[in-house]
C-alpha positions in Angstrom: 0.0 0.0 0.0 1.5 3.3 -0.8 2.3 6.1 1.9 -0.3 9.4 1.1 2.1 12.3 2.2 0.9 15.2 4.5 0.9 17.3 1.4 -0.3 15.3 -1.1 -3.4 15.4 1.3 -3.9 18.8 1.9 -4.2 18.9 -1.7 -6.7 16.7 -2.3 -8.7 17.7 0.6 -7.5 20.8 2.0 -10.5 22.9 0.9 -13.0 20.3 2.4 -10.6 20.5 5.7 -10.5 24.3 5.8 -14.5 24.7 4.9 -15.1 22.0 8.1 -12.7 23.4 10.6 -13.8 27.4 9.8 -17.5 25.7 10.6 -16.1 25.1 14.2 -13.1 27.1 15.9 -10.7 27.0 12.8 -7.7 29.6 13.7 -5.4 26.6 13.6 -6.8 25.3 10.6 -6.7 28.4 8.5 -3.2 28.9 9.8 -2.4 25.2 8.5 -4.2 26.1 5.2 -2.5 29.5 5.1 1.0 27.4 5.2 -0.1 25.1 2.0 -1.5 28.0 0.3 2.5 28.9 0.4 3.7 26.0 -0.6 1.6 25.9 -3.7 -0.9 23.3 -2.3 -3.6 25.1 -1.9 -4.7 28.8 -3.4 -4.6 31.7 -0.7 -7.9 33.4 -2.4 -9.7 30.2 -2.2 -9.1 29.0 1.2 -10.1 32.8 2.7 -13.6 32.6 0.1 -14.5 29.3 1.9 -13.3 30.2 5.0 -15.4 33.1 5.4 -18.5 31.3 3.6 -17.8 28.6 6.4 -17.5 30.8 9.3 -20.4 32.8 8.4 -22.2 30.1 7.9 -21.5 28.0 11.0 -22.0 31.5 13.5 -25.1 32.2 11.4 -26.2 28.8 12.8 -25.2 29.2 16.3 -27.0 32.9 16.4 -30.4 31.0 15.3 -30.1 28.0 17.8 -29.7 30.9 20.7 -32.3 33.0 18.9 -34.6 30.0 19.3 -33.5 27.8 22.0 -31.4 30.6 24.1 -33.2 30.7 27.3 -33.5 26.6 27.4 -29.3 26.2 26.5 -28.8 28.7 29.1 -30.3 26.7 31.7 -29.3 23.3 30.2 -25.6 24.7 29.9 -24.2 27.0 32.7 -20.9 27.7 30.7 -22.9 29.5 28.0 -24.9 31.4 30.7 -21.1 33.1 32.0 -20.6 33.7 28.8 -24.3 35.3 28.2 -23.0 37.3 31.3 -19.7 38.3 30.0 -21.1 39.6 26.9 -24.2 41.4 28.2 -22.3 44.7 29.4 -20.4 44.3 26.6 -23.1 44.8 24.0 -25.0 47.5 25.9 -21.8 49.7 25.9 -20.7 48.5 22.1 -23.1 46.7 20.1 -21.5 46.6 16.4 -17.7 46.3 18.3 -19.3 43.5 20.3 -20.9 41.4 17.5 -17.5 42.3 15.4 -14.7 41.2 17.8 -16.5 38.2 19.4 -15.0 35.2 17.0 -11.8 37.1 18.3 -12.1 36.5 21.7 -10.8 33.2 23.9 -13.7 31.3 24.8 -16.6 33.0 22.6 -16.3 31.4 18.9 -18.8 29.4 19.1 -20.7 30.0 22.3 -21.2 34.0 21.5 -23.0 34.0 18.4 -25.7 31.4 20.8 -25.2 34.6 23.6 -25.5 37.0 21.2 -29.0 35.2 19.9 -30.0 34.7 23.4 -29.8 38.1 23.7 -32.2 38.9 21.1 -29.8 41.5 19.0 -31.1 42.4 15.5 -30.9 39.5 13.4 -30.0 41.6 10.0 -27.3 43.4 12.6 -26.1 40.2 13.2 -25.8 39.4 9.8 -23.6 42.0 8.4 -21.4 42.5 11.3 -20.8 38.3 11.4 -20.1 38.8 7.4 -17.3 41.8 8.2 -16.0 39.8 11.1 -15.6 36.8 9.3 -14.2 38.4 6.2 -11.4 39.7 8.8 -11.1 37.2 10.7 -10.2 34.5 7.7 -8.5 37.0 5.8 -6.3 37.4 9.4 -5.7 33.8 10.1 -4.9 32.6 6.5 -2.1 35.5 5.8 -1.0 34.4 9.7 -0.4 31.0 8.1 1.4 32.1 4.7 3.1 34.6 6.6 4.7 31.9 8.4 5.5 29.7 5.1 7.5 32.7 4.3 9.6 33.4 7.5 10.6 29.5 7.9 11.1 29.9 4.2 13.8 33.0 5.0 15.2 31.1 7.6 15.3 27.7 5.8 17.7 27.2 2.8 15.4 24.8 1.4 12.0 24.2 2.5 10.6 21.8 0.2 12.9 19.2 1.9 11.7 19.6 5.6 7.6 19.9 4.6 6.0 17.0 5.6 7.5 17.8 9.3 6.2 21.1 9.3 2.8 20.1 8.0 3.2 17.2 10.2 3.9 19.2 13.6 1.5 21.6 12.2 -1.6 19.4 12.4 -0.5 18.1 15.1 0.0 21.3 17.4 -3.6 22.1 15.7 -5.4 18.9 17.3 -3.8 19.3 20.6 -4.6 22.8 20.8 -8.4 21.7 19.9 -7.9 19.6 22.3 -7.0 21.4 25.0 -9.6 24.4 24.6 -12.1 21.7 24.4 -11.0 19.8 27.6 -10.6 23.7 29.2 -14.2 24.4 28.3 -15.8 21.4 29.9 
């Protein structure tokens, strides 16, 4: 059976990869994404179009579930009830900043598009200040990620040569970092 490289992956599925993990908490997977868009295995514009479709989508989501089902998730969920609490004197001070920076803020990906539905902010709001945030916010991540392709590239005579292990550690810091927020959540 033959050995499927790290890249040769990425290549074939990177766009179904960065589309799934923008849906969720993708920083590390954009950054990933950003790295093969450097190394030719991916295209940068791409991977920041589905990005932000995929972000947009997937907060889009979570503003509707809190929209509909905030006041049962809050008391089903006390986590997302501190974070309905954080957020709260946030959004009377600064609304638009609010619904902009939250993807940007430890903890809040996913649970403050629920909080910020739970809330009841104005749904069109929502919608165009999620669709500037997440045009930033993948934009951000993925030139993060190429950025870095070209630093190791400057310090690295030859790149090419030492790619799998930098795709490899990549993924793998990605996962434990999931991980880790996940198991810091709970």
């Amino acid at each position: 059976m033959p050995r499927m490289e790290i890249g040769a992956l990425l290549a074939q599925y990177g766009y179904a990869f960065v589309f799934v993990g923008a849906l969720a908490e993708g920083e590390s997977v954009l950054l990933v994404a950003g790295f093969a868009a450097h190394r030719g295995l991916l295209k940068l514009p791409e991977v920041m179009a589905i990005a932000f479709v995929a972000s947009t989508l997937g907060d889009q989501f979570c503003f509707y579930l809190g929209r509909r089902h905030g006041q049962a998730l809050l008391g089903r969920y006390p986590s997302l009830a501190a974070h309905v609490g954080r957020i709260r004197p946030m959004l009377q001070r600064h609304p638009n900043a609010t619904v902009l920076s939250v993807r940007f803020l430890y903890g809040l990906r996913t649970a403050g598009p629920i909080a910020l539905g739970a809330l009841g902010i104005w749904r069109w709001r929502f919608a165009l200040l999620n669709m500037i945030s997440a045009a930033l916010w993948a934009v951000a991540f993925c030139l993060l990620g190429y950025q870095f392709g070209n630093a190791l590239q400057w310090l690295l005579v030859d790149l090419r040569s030492g790619e799998e292990g930098v795709f490899g550690a990549a993924l793998l810091a990605a996962v434990a970092w999931a991980v880790w927020r996940r198991r810091r959540r709970a």
